[in-house]
N, CA, C and O of each residue as an XYZ file, in Angstrom:
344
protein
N      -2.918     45.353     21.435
C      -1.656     45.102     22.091
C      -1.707     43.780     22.873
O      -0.830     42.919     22.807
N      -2.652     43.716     23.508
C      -3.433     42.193     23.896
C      -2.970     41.263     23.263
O      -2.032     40.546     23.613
N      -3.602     41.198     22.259
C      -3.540     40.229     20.997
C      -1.973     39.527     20.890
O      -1.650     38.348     21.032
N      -1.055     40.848     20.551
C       0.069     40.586     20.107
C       0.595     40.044     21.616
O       0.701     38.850     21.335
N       0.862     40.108     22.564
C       1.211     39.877     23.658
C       0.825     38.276     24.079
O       1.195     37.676     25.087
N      -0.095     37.749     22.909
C      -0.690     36.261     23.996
C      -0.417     35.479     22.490
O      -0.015     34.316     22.446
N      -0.743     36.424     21.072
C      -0.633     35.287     20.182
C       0.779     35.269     19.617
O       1.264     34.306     19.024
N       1.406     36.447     19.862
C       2.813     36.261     19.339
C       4.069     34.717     20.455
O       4.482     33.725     19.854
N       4.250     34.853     21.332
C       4.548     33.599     21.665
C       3.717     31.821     21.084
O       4.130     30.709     20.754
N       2.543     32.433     21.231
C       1.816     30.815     20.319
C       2.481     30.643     19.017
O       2.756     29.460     18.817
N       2.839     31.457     18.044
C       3.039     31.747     17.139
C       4.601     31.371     17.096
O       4.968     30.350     16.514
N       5.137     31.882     17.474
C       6.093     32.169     17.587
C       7.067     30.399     17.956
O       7.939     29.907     17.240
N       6.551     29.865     19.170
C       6.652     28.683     19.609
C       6.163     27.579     18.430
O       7.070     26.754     18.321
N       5.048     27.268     17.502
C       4.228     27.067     16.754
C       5.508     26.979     15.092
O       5.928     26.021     14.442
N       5.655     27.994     15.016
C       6.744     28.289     14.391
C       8.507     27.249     14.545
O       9.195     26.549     13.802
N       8.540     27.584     15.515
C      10.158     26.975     16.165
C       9.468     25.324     15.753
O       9.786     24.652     14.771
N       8.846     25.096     16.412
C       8.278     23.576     15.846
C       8.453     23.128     14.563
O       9.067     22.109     14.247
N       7.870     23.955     13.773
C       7.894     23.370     12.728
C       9.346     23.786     11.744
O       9.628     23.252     10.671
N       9.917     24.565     12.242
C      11.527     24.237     11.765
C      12.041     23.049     12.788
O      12.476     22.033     12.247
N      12.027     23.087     13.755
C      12.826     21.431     14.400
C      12.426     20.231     13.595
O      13.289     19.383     13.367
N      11.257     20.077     13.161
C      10.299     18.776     12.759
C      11.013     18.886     11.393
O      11.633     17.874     11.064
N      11.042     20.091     10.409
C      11.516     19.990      8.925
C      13.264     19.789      8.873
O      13.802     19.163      7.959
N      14.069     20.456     10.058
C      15.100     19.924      9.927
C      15.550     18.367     10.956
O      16.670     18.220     11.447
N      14.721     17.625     11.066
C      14.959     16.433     11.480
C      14.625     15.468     10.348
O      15.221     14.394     10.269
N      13.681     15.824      9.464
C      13.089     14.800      8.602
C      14.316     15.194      7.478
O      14.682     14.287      6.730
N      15.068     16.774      7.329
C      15.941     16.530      6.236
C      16.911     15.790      6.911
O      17.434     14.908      6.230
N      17.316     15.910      8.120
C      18.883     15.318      8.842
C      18.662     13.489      8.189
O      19.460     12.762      7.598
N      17.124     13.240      8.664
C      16.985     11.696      8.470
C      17.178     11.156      6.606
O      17.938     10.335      6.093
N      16.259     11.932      6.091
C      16.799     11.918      4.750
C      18.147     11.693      4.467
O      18.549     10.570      4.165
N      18.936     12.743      4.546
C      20.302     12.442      4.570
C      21.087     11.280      4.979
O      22.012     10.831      4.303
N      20.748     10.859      5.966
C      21.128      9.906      6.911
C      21.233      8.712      5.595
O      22.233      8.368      4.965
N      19.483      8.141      5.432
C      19.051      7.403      4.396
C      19.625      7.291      3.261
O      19.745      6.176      2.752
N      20.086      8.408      2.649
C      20.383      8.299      1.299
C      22.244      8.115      1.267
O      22.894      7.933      0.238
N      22.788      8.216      2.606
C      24.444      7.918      2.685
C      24.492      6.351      2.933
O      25.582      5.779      2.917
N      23.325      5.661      3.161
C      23.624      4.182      3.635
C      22.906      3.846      2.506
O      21.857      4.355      2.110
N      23.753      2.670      1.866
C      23.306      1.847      0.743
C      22.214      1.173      0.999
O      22.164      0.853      2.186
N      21.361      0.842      0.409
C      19.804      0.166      0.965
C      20.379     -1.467      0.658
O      21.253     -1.828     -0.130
N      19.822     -2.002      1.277
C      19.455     -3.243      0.996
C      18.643     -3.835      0.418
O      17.467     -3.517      0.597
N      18.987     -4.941     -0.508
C      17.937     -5.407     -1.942
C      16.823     -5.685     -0.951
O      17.035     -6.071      0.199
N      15.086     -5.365     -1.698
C      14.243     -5.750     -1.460
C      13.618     -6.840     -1.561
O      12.809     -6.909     -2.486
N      13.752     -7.816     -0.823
C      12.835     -9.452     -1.102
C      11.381     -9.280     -1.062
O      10.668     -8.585     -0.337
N      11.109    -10.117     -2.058
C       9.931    -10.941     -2.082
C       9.668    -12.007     -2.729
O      10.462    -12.336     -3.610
N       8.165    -13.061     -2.400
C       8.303    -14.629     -2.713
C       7.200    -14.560     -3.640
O       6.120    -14.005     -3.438
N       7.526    -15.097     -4.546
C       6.782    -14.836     -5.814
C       6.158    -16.409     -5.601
O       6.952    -17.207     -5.103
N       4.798    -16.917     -5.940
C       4.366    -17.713     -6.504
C       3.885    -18.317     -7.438
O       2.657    -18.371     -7.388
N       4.416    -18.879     -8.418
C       4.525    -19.236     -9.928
C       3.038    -20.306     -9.847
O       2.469    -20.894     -8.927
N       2.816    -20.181    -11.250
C       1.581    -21.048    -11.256
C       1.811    -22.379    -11.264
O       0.735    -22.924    -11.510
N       2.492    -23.018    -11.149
C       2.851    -24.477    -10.456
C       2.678    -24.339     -8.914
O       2.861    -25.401     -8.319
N       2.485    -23.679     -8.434
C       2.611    -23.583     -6.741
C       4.289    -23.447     -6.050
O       4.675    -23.532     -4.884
N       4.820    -23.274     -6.968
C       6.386    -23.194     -6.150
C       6.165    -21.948     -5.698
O       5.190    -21.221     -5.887
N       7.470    -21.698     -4.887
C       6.966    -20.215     -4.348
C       9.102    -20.023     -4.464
O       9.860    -20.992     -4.412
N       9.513    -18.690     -4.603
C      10.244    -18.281     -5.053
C      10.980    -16.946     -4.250
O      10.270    -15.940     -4.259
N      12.368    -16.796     -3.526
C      12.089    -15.552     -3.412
C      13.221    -14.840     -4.330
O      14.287    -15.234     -4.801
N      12.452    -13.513     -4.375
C      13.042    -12.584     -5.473
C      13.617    -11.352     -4.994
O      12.933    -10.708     -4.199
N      14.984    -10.809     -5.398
C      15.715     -9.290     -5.087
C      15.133     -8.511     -6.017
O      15.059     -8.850     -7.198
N      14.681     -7.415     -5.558
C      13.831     -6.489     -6.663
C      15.941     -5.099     -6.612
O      16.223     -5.111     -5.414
N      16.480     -4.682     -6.972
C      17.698     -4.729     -7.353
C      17.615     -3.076     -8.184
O      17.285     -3.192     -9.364
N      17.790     -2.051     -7.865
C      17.928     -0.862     -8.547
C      19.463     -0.972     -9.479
O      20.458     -1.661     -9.253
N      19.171      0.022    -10.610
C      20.297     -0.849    -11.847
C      21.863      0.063    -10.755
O      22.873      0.098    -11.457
N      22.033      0.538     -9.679
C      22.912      1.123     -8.836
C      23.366      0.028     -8.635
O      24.275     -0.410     -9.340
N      22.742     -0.787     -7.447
C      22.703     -1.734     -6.854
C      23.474     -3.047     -7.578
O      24.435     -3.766     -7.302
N      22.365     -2.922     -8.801
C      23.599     -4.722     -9.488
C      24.406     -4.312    -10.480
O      24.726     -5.052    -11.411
N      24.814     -3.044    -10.350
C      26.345     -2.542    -11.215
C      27.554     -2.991     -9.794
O      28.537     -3.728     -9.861
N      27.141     -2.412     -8.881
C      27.841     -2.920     -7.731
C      28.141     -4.202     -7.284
O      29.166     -4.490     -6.667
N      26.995     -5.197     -7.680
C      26.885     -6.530     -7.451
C      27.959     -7.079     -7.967
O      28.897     -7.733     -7.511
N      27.496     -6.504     -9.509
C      28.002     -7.367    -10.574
C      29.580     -6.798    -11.117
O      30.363     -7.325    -11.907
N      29.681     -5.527    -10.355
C      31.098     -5.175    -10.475
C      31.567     -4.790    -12.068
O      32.699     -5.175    -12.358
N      31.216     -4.454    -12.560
C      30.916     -3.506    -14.182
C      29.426     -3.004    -14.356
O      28.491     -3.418    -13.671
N      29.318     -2.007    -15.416
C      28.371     -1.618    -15.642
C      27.379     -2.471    -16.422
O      27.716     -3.416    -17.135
N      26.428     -2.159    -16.274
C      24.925     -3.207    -17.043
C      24.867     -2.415    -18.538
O      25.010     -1.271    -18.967
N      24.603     -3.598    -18.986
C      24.547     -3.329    -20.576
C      23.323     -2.250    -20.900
O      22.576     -3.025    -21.497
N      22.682     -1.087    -20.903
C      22.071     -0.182    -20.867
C      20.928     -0.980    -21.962
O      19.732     -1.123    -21.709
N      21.401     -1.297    -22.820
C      20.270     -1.574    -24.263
C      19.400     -2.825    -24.029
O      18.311     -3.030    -24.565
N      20.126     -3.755    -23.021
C      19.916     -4.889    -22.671
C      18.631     -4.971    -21.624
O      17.847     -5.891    -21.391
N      18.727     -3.830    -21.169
C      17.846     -3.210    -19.748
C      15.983     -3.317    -20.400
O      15.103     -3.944    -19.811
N      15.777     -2.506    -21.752
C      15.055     -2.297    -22.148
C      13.657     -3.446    -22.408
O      13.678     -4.374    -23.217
N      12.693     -3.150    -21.651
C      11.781     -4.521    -21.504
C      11.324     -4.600    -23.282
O      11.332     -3.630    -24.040
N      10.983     -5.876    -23.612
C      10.480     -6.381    -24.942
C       9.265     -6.043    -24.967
O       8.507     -6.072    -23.997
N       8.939     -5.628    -26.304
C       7.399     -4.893    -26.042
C       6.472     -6.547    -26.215
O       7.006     -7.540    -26.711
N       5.179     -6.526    -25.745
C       4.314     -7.242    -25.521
C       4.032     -7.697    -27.084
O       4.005     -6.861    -27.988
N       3.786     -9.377    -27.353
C       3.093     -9.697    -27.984
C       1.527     -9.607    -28.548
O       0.547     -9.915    -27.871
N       1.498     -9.258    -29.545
C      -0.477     -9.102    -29.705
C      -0.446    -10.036    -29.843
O       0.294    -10.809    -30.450
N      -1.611    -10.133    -29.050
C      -2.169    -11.770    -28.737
C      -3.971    -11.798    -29.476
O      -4.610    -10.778    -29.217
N      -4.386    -12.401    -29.947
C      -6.071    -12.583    -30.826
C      -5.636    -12.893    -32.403
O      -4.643    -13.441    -32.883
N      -6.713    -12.352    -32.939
C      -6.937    -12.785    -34.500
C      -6.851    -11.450    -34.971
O      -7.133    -10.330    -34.547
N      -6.154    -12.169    -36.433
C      -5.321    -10.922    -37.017
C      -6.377    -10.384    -38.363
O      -6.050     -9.421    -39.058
């Protein structure tokens, strides 16, 4: 009876915590995913030494940009050249 009397509040408190903490990280989630992100920069340096910066652009993002949809087929990266002796 002990027991229950000293560990049920730890528990109990222990508990309440970790629902406040899981519904703050979903509230923030939410939050995040209603505000449009902003394109990600970075400065690329090309082997000439120029340096470059670049929007890394989710296909969401530059349908919006670009105000129509992106050509879907167009999206598709070119497969790699074999490169050596044939």
């Amino acid at each position: 009876m002990i027991r229950l009397l000293v560990y049920g509040p730890i528990l109990g408190y222990l508990g309440w915590q970790a629902i406040e903490r899981f519904r703050a990280q979903r509230d923030a989630d939410a939050a995040a995913q209603e505000q449009p992100s902003e394109p990600r920069k970075r400065t690329v340096t090309f082997p000439d030494g120029t340096q470059h910066e670049v929007l890394e652009l989710t296909p969401e993002q530059a349908e919006q940009m670009l105000g129509r949809p992106l050509d879907r087929d167009k999206q598709q990266a070119p497969e790699p050249a074999s490169g050596g002796a044939t």
